[in-house]
Backbone as a chain_set.jsonl record, in Angstrom:
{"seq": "XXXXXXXXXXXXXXXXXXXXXXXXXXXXXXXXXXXXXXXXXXXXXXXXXXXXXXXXXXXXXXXXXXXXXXXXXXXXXXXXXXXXXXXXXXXXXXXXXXXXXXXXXXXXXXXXXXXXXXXXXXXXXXXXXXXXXXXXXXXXXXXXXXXXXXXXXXXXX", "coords": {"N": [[8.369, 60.403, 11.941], [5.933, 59.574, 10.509], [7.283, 58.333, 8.576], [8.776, 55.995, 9.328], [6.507, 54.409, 9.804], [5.881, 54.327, 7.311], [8.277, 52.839, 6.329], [8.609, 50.074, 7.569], [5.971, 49.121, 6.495], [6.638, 48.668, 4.047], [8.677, 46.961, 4.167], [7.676, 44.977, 5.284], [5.824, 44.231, 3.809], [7.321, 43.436, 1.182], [9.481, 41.31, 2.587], [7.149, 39.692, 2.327], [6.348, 39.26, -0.261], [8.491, 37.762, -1.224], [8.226, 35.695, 0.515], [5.826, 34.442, -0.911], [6.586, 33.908, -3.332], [8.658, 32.428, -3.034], [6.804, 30.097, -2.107], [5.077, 29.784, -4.382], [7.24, 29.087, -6.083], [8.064, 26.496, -5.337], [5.632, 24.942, -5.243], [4.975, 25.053, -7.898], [7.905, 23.583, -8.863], [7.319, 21.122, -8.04], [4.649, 20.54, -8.95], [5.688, 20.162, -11.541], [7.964, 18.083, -11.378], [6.554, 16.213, -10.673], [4.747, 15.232, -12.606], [6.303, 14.757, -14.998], [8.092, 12.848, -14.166], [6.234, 10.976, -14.014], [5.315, 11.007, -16.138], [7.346, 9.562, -17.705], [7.509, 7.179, -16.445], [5.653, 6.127, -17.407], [5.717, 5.694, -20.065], [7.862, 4.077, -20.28], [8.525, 0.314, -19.558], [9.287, -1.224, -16.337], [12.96, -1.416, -16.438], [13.706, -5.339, -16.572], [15.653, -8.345, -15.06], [17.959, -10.506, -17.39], [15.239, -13.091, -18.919], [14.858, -16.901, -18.111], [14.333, -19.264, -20.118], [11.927, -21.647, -19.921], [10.932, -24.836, -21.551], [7.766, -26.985, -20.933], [7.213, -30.241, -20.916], [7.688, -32.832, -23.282], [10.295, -32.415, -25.188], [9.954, -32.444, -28.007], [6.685, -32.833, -28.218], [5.484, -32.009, -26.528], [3.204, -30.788, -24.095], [1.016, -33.864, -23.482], [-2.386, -33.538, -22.675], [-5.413, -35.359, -21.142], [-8.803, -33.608, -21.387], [-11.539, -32.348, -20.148], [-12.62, -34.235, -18.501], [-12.787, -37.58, -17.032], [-14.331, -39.346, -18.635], [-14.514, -38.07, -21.372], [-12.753, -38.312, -23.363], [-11.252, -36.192, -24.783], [-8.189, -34.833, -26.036], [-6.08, -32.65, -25.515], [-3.193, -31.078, -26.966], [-0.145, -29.439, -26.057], [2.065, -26.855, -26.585], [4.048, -24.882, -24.106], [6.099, -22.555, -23.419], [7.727, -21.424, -20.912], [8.662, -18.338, -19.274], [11.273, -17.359, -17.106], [12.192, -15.954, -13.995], [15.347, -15.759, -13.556], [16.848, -18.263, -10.862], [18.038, -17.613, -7.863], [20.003, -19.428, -6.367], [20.109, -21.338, -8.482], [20.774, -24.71, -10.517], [23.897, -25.13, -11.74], [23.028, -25.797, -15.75], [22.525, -28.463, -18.09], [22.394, -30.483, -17.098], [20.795, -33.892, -16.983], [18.376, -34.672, -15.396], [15.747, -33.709, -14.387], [15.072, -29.386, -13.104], [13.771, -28.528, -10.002], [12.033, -26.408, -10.275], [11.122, -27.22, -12.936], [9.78, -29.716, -12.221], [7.61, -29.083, -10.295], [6.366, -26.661, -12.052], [5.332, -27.796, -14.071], [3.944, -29.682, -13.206], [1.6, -27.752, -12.158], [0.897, -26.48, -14.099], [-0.109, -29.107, -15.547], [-2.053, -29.585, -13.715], [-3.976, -27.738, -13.73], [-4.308, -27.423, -16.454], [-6.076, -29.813, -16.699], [-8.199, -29.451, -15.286], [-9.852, -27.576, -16.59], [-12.613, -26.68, -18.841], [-13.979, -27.765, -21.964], [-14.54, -25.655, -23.038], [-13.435, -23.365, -22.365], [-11.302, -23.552, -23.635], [-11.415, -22.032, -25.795], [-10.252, -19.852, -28.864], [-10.557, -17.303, -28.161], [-10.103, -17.365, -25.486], [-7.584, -17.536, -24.741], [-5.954, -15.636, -23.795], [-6.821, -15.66, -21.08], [-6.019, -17.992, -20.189], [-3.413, -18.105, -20.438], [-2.736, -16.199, -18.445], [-3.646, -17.657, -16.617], [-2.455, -20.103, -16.208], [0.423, -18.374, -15.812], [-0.623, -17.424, -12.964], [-0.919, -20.116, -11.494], [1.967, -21.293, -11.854], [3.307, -19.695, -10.405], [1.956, -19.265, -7.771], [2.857, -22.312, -7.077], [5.718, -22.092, -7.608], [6.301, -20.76, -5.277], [6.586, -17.857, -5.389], [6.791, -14.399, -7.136], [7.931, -15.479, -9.942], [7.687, -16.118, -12.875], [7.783, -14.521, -16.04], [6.732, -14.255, -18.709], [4.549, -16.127, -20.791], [3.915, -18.588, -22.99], [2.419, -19.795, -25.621], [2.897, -22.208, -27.863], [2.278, -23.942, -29.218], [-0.741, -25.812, -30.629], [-3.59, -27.927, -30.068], [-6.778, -29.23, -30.297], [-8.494, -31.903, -29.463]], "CA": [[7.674, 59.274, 12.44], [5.443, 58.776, 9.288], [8.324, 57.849, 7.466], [8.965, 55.038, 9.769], [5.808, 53.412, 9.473], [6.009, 53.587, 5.765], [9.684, 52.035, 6.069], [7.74, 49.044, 8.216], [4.586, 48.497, 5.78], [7.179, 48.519, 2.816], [9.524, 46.178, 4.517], [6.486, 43.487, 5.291], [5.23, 43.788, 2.113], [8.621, 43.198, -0.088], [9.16, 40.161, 2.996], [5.688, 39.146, 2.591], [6.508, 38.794, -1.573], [9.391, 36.464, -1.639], [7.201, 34.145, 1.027], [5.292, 34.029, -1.578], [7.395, 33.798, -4.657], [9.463, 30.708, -2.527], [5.528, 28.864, -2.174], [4.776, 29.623, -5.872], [7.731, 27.986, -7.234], [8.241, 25.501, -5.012], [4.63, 24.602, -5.402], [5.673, 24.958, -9.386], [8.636, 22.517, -9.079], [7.058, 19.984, -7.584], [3.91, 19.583, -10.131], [6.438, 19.837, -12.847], [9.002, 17.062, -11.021], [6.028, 14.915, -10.303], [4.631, 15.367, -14.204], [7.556, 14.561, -15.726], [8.623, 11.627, -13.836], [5.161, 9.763, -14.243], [5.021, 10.58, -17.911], [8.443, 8.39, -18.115], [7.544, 5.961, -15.978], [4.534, 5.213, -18.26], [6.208, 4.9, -21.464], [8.888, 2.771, -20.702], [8.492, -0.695, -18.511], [11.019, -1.003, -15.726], [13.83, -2.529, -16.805], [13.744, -6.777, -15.778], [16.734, -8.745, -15.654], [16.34, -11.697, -18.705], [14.717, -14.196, -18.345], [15.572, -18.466, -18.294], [13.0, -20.023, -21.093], [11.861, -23.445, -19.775], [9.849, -25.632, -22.027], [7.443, -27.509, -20.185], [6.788, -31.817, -21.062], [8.279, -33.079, -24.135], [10.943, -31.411, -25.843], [9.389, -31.965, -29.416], [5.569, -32.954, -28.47], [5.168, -30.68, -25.546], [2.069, -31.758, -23.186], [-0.872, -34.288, -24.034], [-3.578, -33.995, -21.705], [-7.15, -35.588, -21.529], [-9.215, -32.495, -20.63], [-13.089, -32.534, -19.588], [-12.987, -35.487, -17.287], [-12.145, -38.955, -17.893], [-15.117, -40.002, -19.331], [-15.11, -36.88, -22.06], [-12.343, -38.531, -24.449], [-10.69, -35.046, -25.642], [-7.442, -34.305, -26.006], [-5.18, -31.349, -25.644], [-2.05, -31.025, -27.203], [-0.122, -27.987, -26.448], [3.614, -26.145, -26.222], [4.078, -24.377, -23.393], [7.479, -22.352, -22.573], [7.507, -20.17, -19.627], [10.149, -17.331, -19.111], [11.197, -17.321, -15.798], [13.344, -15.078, -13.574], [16.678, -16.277, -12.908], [16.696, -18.092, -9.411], [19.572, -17.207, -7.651], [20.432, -20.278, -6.489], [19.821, -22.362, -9.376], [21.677, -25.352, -10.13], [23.944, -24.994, -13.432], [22.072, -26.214, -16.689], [22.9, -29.09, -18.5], [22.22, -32.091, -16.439], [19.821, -34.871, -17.543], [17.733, -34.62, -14.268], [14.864, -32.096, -13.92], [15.088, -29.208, -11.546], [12.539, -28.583, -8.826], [11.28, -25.471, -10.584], [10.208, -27.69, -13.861], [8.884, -30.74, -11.961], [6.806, -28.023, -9.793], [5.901, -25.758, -12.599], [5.002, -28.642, -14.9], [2.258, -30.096, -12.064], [0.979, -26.892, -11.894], [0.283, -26.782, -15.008], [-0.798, -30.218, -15.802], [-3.155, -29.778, -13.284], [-4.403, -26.717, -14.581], [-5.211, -27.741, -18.183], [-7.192, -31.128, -16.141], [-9.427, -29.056, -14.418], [-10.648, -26.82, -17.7], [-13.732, -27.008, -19.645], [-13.818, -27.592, -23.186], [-15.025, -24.264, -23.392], [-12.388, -22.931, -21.767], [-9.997, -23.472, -24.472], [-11.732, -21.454, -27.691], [-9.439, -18.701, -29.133], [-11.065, -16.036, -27.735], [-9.587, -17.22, -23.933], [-5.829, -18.434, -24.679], [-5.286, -14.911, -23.144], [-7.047, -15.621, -19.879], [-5.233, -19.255, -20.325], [-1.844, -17.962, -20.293], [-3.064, -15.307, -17.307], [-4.251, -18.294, -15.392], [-1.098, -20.691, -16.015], [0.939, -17.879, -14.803], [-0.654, -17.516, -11.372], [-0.871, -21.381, -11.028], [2.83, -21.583, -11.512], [3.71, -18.742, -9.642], [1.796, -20.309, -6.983], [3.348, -23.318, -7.102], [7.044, -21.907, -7.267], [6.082, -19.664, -3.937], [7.126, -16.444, -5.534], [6.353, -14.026, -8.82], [8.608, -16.084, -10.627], [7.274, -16.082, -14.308], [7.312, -12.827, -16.743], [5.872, -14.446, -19.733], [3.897, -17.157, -20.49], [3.842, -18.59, -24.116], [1.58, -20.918, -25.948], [3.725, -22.441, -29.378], [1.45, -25.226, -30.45], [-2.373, -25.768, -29.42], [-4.506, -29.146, -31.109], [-7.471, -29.758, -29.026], [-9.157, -33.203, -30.718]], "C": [[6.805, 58.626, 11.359], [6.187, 58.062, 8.498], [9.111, 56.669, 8.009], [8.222, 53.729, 9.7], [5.703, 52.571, 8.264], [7.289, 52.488, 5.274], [8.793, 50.477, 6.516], [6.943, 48.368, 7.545], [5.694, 48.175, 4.459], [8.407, 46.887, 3.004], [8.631, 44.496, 4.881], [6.592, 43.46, 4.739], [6.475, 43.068, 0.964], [8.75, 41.344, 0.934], [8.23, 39.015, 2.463], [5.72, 38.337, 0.613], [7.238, 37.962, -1.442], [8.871, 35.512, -0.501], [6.576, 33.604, -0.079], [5.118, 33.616, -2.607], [7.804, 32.3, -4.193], [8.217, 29.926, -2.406], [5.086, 28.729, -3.245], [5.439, 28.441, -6.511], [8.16, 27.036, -6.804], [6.978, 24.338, -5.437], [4.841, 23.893, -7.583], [6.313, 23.836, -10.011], [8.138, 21.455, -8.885], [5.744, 19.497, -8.35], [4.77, 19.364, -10.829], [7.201, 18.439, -12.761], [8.043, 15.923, -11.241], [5.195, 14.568, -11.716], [5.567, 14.662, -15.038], [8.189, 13.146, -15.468], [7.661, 10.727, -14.031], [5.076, 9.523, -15.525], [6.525, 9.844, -18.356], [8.57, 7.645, -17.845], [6.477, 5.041, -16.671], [4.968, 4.838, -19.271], [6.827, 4.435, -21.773], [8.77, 1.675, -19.548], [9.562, -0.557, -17.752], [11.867, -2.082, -16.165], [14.419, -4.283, -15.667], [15.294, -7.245, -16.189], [16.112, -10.092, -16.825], [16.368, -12.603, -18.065], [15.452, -16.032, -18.456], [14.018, -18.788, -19.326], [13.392, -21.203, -20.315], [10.359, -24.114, -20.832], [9.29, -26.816, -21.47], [6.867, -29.261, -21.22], [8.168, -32.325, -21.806], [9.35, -32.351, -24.976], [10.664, -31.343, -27.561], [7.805, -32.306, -29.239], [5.098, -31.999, -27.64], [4.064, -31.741, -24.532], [0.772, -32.259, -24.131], [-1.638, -34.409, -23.213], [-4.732, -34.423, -22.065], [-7.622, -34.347, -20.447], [-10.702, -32.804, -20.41], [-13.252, -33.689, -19.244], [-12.519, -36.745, -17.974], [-12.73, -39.445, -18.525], [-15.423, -39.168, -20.834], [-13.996, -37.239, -23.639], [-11.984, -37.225, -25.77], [-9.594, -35.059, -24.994], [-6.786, -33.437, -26.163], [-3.91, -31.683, -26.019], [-1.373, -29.782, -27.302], [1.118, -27.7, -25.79], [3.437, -25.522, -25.509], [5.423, -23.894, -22.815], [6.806, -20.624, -21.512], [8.815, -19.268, -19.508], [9.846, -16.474, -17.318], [12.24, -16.433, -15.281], [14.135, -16.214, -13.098], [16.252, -16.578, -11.281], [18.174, -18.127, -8.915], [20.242, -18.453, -7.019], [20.595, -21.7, -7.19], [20.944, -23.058, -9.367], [22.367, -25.273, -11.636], [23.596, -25.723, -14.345], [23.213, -26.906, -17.182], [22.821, -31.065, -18.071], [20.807, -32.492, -17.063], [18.33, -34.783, -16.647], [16.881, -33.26, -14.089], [14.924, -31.457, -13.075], [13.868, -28.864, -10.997], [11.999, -27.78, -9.583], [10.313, -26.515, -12.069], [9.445, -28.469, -13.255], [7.573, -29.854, -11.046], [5.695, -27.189, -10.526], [4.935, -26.675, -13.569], [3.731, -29.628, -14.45], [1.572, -29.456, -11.741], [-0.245, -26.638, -13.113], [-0.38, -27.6, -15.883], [-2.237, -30.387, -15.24], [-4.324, -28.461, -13.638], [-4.926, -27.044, -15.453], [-6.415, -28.819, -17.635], [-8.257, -30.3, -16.049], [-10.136, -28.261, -14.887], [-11.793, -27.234, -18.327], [-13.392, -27.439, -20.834], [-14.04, -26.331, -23.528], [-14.193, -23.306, -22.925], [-11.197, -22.584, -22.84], [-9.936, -22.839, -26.096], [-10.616, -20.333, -27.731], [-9.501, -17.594, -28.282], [-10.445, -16.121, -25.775], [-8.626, -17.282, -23.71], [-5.408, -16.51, -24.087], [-5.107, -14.956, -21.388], [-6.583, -16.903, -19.736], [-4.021, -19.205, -19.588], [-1.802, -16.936, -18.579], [-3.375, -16.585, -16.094], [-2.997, -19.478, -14.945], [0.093, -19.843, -15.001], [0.691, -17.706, -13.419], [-0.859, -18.769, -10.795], [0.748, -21.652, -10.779], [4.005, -20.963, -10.683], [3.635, -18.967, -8.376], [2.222, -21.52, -6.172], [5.32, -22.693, -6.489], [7.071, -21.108, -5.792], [6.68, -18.137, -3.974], [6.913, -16.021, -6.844], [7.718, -14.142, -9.792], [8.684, -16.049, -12.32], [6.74, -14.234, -14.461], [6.189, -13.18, -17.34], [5.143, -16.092, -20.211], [3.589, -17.509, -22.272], [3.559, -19.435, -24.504], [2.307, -21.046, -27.595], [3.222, -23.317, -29.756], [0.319, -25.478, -29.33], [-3.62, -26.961, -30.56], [-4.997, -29.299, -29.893], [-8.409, -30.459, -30.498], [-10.388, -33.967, -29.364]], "O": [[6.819, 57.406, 11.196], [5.727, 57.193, 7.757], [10.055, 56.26, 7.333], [8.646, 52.578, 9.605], [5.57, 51.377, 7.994], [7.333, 51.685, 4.342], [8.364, 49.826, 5.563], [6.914, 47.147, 7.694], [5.346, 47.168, 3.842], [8.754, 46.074, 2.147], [8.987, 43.328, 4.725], [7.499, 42.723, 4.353], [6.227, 42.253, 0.075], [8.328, 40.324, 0.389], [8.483, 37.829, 2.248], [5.259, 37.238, 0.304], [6.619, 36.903, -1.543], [9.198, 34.342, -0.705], [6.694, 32.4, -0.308], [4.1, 33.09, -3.058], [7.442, 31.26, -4.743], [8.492, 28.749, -2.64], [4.581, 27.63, -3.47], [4.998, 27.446, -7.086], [8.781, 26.35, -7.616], [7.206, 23.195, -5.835], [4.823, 22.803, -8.156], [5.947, 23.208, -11.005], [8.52, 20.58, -9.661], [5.577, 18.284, -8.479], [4.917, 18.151, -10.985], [7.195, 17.675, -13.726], [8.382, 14.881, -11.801], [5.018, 13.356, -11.841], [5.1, 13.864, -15.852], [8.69, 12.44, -16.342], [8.049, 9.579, -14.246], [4.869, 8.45, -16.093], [6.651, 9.626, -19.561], [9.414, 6.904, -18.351], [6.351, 3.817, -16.627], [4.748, 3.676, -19.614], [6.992, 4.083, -22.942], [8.934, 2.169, -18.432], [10.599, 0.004, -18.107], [11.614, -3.284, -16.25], [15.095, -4.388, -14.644], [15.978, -6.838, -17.128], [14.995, -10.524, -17.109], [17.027, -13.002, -17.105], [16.583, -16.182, -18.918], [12.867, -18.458, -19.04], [14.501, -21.674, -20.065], [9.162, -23.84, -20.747], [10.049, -27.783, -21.4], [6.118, -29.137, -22.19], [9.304, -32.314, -21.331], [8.812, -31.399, -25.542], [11.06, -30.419, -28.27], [7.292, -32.051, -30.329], [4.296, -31.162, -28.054], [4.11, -32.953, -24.325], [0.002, -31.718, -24.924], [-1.741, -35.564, -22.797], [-5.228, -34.058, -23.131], [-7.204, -34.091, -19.317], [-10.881, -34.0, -20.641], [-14.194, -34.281, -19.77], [-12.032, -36.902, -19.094], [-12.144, -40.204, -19.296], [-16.425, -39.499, -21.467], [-14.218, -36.706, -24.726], [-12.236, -37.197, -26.975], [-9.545, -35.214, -23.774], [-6.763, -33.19, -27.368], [-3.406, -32.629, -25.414], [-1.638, -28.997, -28.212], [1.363, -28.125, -24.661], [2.338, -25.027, -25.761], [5.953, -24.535, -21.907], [6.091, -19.623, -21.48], [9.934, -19.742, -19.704], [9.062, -15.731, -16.729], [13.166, -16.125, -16.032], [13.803, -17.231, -12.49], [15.656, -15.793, -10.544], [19.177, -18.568, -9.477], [21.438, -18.395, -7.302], [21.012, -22.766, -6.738], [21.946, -22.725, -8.734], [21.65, -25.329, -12.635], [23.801, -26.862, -13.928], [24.387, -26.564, -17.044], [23.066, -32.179, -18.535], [19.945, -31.732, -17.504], [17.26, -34.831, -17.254], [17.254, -32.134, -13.759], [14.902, -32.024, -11.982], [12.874, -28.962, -11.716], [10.972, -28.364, -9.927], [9.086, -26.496, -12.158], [8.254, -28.252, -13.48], [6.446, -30.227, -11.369], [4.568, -26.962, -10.087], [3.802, -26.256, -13.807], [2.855, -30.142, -15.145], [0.678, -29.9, -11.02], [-1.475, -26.606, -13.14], [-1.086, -27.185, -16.802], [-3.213, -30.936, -15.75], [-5.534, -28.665, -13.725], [-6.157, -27.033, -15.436], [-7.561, -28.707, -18.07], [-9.24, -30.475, -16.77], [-11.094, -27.88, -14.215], [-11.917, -28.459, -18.304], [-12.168, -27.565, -20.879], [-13.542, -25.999, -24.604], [-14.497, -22.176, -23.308], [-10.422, -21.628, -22.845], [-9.153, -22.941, -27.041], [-10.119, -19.943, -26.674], [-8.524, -17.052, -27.766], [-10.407, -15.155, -25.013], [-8.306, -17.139, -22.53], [-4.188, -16.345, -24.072], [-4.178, -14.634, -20.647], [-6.849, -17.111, -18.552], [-3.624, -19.838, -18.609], [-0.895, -17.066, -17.757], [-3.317, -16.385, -14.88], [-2.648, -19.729, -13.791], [0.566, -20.25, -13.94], [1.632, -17.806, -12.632], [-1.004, -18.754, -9.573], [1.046, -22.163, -9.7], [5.116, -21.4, -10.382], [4.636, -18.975, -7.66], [2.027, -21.717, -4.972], [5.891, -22.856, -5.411], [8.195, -20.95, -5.314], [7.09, -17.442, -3.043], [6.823, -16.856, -7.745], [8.369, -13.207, -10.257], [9.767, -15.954, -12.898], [6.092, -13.373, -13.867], [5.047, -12.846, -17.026], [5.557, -17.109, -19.655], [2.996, -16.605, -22.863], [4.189, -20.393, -24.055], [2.248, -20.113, -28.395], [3.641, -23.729, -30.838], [0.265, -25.441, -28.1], [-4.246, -26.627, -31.566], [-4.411, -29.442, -28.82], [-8.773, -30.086, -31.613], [-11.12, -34.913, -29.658]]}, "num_chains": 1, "name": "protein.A"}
């Protein structure tokens, strides 16, 4: 009869280990899985499809706006291409006739540069510039439309 109990306490106990072996390394796998997958999701962006470049006004002067009011006699002169996601029903390129996304994106941004300071436009902001164009024309198009946002010529007189 002693030798039953001990069969019993030996038979928990060995049980009672691989419970606890299967919560170890499950516990185990699953920091490691969830480790592993964040440190690759940080060091590479997710892959976008590419983008459409549109250059917004002129195709060699770009936009001239008067900026600080009408009475303030400054001008802006400044390139502006936007890189946009493909829209899926776009219309195919090549026609003379603007499509909705430039005449849209291009009033977004016209009105945008209007409504700036002069102070607005020193070096030190053309980041929060390009940050603020994008959610105006993003805005405007009714969806997160624009990746990148790129300033190629900048004369303020």
């Amino acid at each position: 009869m002693a030798e039953e109990g001990g069969r019993k306490y030996s038979v928990m106990l060995i049980v009672g280990l691989i419970v606890v072996g299967l919560i170890l390394a499950g516990g185990i796998s699953y920091f490691i899985a969830t480790k592993v997958i964040s440190a690759k999701a940080d060091g590479k962006p997710a892959p976008r499809e590419p983008g459409v470049f549109l250059k917004l006004g002129d195709p060699k002067d770009g936009l001239i706006v008067n900026i600080g009011g009408v009475t303030s006699g400054r001008y802006l002169k400044i390139g502006v291409i936007l890189e946009l996601k493909p829209a899926k029903n776009a219309p195919p390129a090549g026609g003379k006739a603007a499509s909705p996304d430039e005449i849209k994106s291009l009033d977004a941004v016209v009105q945008l540069l209007r409504s700036q300071k002069v102070e607005d436009f020193e070096p030190s902001r053309q980041e929060r510039l390009k940050d603020l164009i994008k959610s105006e024309v993003n805005r405007a198009l009714g969806e997160e439309r624009v990746y990148e946002v790129f300033i190629t010529n900048f004369v303020l007189q």
